[in-house]
C-alpha positions in Angstrom: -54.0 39.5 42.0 -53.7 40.1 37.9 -53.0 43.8 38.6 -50.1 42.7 40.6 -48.1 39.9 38.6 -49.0 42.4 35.7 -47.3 45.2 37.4 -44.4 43.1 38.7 -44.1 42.0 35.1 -44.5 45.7 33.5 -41.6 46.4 36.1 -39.6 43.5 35.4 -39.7 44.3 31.7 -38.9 48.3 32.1 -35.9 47.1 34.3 -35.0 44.8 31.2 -35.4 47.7 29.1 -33.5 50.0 31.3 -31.0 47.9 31.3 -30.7 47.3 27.7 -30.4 50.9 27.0 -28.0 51.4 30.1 -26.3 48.5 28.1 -26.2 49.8 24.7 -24.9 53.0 26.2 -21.9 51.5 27.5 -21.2 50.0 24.9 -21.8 53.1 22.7 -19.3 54.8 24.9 -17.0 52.3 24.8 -16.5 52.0 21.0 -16.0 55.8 21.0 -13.9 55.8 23.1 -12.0 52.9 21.6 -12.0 54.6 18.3 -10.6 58.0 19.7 -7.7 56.2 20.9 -7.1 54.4 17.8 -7.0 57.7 15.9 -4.7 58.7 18.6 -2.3 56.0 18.3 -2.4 56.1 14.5 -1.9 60.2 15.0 1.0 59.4 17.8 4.2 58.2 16.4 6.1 57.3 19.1 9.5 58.0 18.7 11.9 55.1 19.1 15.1 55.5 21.4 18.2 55.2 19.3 20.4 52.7 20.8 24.1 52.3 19.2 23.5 48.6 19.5 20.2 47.5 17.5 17.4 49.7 16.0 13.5 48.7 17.4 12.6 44.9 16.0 8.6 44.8 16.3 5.6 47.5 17.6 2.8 46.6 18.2 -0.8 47.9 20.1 -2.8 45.4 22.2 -6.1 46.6 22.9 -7.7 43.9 25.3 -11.1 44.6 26.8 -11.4 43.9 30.3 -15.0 44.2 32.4 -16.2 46.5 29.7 -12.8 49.0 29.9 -10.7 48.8 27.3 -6.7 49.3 28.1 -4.3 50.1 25.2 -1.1 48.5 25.6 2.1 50.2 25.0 4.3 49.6 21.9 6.9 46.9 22.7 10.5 48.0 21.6 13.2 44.7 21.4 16.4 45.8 21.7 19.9 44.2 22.4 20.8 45.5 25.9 25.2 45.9 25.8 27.0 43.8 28.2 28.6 45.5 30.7 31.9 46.4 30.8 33.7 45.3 33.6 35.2 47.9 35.8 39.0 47.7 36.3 39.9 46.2 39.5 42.6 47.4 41.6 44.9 44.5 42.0 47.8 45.1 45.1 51.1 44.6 44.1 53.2 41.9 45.8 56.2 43.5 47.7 59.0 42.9 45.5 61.7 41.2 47.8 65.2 42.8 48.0 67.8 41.3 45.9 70.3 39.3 47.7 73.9 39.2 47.5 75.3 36.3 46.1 79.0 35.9 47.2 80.9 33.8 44.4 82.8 31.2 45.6 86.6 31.1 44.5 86.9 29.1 41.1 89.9 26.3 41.9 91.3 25.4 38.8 91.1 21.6 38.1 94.1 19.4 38.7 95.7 18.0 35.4 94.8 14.3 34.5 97.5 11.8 36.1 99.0 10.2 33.0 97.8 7.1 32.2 100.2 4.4 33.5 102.0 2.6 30.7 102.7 -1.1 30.6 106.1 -1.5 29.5 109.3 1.2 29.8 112.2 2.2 27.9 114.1 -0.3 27.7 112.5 -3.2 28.7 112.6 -6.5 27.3 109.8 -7.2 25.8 108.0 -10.8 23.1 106.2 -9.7 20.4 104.6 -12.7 19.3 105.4 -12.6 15.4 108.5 -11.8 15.9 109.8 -12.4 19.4 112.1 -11.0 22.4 112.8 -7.1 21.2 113.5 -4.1 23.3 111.7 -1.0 23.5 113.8 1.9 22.3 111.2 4.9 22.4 108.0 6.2 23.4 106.8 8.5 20.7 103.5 10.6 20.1 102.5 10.7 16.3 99.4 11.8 15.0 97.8 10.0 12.2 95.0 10.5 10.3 94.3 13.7 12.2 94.4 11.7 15.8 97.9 11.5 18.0 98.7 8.2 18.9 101.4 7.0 21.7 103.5 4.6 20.5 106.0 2.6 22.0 109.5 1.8 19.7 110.2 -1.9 19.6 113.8 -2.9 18.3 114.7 -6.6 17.1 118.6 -6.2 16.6 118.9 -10.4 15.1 116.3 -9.0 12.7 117.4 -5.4 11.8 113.7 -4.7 11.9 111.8 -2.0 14.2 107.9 -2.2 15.1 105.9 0.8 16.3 102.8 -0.6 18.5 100.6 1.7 19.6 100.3 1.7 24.0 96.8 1.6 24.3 96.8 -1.9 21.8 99.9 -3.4 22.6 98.7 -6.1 25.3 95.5 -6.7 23.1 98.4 -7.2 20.3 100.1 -10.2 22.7 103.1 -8.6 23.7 104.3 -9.1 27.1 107.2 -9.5 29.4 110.0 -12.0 29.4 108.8 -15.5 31.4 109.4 -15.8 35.1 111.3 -18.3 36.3 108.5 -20.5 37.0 107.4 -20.3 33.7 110.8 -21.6 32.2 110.9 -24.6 34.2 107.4 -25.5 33.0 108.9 -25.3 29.5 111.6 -27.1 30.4 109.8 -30.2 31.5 107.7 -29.7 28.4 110.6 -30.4 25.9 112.2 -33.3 28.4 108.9 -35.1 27.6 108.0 -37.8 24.5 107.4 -36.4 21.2 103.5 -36.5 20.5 103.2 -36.2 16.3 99.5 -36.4 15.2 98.8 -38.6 12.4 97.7 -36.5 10.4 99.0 -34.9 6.5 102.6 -33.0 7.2 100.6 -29.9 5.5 98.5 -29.3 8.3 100.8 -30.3 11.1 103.0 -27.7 9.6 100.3 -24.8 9.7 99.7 -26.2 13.4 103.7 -26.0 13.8 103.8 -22.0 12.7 101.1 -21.0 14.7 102.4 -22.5 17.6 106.0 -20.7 17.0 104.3 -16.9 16.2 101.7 -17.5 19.1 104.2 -15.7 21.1 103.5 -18.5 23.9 106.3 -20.0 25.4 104.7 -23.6 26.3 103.4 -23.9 23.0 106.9 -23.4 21.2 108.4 -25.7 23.6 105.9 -28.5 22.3 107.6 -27.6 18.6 110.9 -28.0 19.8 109.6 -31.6 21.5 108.0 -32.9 18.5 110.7 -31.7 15.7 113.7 -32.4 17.5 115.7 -35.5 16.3 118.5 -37.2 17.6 121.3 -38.3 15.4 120.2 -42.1 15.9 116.6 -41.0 14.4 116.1 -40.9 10.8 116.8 -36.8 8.9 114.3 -34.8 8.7 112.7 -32.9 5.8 113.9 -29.4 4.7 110.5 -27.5 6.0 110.8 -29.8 9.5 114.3 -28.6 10.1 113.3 -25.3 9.4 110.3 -25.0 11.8 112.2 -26.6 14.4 115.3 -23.9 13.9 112.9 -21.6 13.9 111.2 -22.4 17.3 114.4 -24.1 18.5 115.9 -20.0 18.5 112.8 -18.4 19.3 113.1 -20.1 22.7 116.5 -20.1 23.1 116.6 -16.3 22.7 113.9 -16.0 25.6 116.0 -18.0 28.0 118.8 -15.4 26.8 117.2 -12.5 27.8 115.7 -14.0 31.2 119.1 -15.4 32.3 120.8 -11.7 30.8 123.4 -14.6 28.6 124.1 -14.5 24.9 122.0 -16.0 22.0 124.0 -18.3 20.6 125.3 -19.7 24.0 121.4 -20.1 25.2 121.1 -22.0 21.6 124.2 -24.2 22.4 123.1 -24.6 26.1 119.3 -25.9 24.7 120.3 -28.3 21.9 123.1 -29.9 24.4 119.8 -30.4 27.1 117.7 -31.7 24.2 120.7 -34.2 23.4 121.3 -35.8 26.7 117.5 -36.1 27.2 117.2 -38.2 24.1 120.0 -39.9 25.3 118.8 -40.9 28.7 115.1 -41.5 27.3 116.6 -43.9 24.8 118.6 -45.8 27.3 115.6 -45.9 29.3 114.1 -47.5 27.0 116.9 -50.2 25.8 116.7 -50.7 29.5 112.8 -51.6 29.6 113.1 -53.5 26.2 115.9 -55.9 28.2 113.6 -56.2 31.3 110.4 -57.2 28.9 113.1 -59.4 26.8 114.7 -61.0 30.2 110.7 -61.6 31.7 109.8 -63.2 28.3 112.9 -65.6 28.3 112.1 -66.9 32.5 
């Protein structure tokens, strides 16, 4: 029984030792053989492949040992790799459509502008309002200040005195055609009708008075004429009061003139003689209704 565990233990320990040896061979052989093939990769250069973009970056030798074999690993070269160029592509080209004939259309010449329509004519009657019933002579085309201007030729022949107006600014200027009939008889009644004198300073009734006259409104020179005339059983006037009421006494008077196509003078004569019998007849209207009141007050 000793002979036998002390054979199985002389065997056990030659396998131990056999093994030992079979490992220290190996591993003899394998640092000779790792030292040959560092000598050979210290001998061996490798040559590094040129490359027009970048030059090698890092090399390096990996020796790893792996179940007792040894691999050498090959030197890494980094390198920028181009980026490809693109290949031309072969684009079709669109059909090119035939040109098409364009027929031109006849040009028609524009008509000329229609002249603008004027207000007033040669030779119409016409009231300016400074200055009153004149006739229009011409229509002429200056050019002032480096624009043309169309101007119509107003004569005053009692005056001796001729106004240029331009046409596009006359009406905005207040002149306009003689009165229609209906207009006269509104003026008429108008002066037939009782004076109405403000109490106010003479001063400003006669600024009121001139604006009135040069207004170039008949009705208002009719109310001058009403509230300046006096009758020759009313006290005189003043020099400026006689004057205003000449003034719009004629400026009327040569209206009525020119719309009943008679003279001046004899429309003048014709209008004081009307103004005349109406204070007559509105005075004895009223010696008539001051003997009535008297006669009532005596029963």
């Amino acid at each position: 029984m000793k002979k036998t565990v002390k054979k199985a233990a002389l065997a056990k320990k030659a396998a131990h030792t056999k093994k030992s040896v079979a490992k220290a061979k190996t591993a003899t052989k394998a640092k000779a053989v790792a030292a040959k093939a560092k000598s050979k990769v210290v001998k061996a250069k490798p040559k590094a492949k040129a490359t027009p973009v970048a030059k090698p970056i890092a090399k390096k030798t990996i020796l790893t040992k792996v179940t007792g074999h040894l691999k050498s690993a090959k030197p890494v070269h980094a390198h920028v790799t181009p980026a490809p160029v693109a290949k031309p592509v072969a684009v079709a080209a669109k059909p090119v459509a035939a040109p098409v004939a364009v027929v031109a259309k006849p040009v028609v010449a524009a008509a000329p502008a229609a002249p603008k329509k004027l207000a007033f004519k040669i030779g119409e009657q016409v009231v300016y309002p400074a200055h009153g019933v004149g006739r229009i002579t011409a229509i002429e085309e200056q050019e002032i200040a480096g624009s043309k201007l169309e101007l119509y030729i107003v004569d005053f022949e009692r005056e001796k005195l001729r106004l240029k107006v331009p046409t596009n600014r006359a009406e905005q200027k207040g002149m306009r055609r003689l009165a229609d009939r209906g207009l006269i008889e509104h003026a008429m009644k108008v002066i037939r009708g009782r004076a109405r004198i403000k109490r106010t300073m003479w001063s400003r009734r006669a600024q009121e008075y001139d604006a009135k006259i040069n207004s170039g409104d008949l009705i208002a020179v009719a109310e001058v004429v009403r509230d300046l005339y006096r009758s020759d059983r009313q006290p005189e006037q003043s020099y400026s009061e006689r004057q205003l009421f000449e003034q719009a006494l004629l400026r009327m008077a040569r209206e009525l003139a020119a719309v009943r196509k008679v003279d001046d003078d004899q429309s003048v004569k014709e209008l004081s003689e009307f103004l005349a019998k109406n204070a007559k007849r509105a005075q004895a209207a009223g010696e008539k209704a001051e003997e009535e009141a008297s006669a009532e007050e005596a029963a």
